[in-house]
C-alpha positions as CSV (number, residue, x, y, z in Angstrom):
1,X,9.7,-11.6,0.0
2,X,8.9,-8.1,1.0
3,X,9.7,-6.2,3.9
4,X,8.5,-3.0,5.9
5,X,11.9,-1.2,5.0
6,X,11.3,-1.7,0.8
7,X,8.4,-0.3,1.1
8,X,9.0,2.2,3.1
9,X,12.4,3.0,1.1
10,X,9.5,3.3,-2.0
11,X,6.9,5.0,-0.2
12,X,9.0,7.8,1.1
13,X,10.6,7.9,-1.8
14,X,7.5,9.7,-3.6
15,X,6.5,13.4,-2.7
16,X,4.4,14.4,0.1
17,X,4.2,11.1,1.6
18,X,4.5,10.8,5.3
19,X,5.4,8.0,8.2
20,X,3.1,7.6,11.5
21,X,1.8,5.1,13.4
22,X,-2.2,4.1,13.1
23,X,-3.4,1.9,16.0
24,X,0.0,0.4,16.8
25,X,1.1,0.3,12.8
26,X,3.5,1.8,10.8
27,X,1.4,3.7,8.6
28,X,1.8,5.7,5.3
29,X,-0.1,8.3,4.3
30,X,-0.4,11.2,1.1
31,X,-2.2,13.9,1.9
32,X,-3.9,12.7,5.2
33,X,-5.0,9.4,3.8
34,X,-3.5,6.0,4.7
35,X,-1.6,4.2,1.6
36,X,-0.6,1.3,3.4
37,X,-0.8,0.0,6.8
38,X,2.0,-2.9,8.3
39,X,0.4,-5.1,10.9
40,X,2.9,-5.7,13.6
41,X,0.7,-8.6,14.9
42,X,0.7,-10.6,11.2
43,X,3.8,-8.9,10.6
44,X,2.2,-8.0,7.1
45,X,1.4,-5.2,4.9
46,X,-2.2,-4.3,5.2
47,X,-3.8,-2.9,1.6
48,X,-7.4,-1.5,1.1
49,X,-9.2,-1.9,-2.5
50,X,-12.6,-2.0,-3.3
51,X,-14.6,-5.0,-2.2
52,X,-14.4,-6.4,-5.4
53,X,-10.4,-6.6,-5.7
54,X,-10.0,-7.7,-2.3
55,X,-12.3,-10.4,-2.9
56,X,-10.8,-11.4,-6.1
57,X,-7.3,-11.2,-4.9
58,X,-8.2,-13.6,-2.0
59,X,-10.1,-15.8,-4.6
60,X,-7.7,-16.2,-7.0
61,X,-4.2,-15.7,-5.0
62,X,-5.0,-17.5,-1.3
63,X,-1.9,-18.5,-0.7
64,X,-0.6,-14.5,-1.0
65,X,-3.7,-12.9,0.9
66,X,-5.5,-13.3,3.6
67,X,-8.0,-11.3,5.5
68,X,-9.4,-11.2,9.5
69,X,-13.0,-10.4,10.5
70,X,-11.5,-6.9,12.0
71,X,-9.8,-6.0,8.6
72,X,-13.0,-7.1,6.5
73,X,-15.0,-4.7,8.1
74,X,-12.5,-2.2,7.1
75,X,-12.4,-3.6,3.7
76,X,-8.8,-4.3,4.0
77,X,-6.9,-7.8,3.1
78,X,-3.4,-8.5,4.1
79,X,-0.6,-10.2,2.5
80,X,1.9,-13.0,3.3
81,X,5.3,-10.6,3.3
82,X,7.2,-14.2,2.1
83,X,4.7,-14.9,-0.8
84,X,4.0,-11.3,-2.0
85,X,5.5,-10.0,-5.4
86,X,7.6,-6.6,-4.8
87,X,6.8,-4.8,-8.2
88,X,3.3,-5.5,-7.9
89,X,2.9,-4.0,-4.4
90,X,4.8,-1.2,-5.6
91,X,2.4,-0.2,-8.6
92,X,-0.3,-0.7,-6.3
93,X,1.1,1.7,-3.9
94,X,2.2,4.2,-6.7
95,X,-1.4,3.8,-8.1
96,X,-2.9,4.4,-4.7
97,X,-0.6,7.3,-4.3
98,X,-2.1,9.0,-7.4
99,X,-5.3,8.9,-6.6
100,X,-4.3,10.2,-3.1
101,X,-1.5,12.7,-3.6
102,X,-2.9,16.6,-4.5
103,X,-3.0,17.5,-8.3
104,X,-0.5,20.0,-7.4
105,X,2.0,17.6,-6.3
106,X,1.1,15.4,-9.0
107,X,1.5,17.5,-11.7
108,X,4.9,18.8,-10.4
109,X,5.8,15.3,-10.2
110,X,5.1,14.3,-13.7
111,X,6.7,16.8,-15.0
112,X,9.7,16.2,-13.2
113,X,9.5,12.3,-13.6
114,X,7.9,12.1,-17.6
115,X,9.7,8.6,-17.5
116,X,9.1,7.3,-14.2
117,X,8.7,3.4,-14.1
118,X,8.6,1.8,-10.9
């Protein structure tokens, strides 16, 4: 079971991320760009990958994801809070925060945090 406040403990947790609402969502975002998304219809946290992850994740772990025809067209899938592993939405997020986060913060925060496991 995951909720919005573990993930938003985690998400704030990491530098320069920030919390807003998107289109009647909680919303997190590094460095203008959306991490993660939480539905308040679906009561769910909404991820983006590329095509191919979302469509493998929803192949091989159904009963975890799911998708809409709104969030498809955003190439976004979300997940089941009850059925949804923890650690393995947290190095998602952490990985999406990488690739989002500025090289400055980065940097900084790998030097500070050589041993950081999630």
């Amino acid at each position: 079971m995951v909720t919005l406040e573990e993930l938003r403990q985690f998400l704030l947790s990491l530098p320069d991320v920030s919390e807003g609402m998107s289109w009647d969502s909680v919303s997190f975002k590094a460095n203008k760009k959306v991490i993660l998304f939480w539905n308040a219809k679906y009561n769910a946290p909404v991820f983006s990958f590329a095509p191919e992850e979302n469509e493998f994740l929803l192949e091989v772990d159904g009963d975890t994801f799911f998708t809409t025809d709104h969030h498809r067209k955003f190439n976004c899938i979300l997940a089941r809070p009850e059925m949804l592993d923890l650690n393995w939405a947290k190095a998602k997020l952490y990985e999406k925060w990488r690739k989002l986060v500025s090289r400055k913060t980065l940097k900084q925060f790998d030097l500070e945090n050589p041993d950081y496991n999630i």
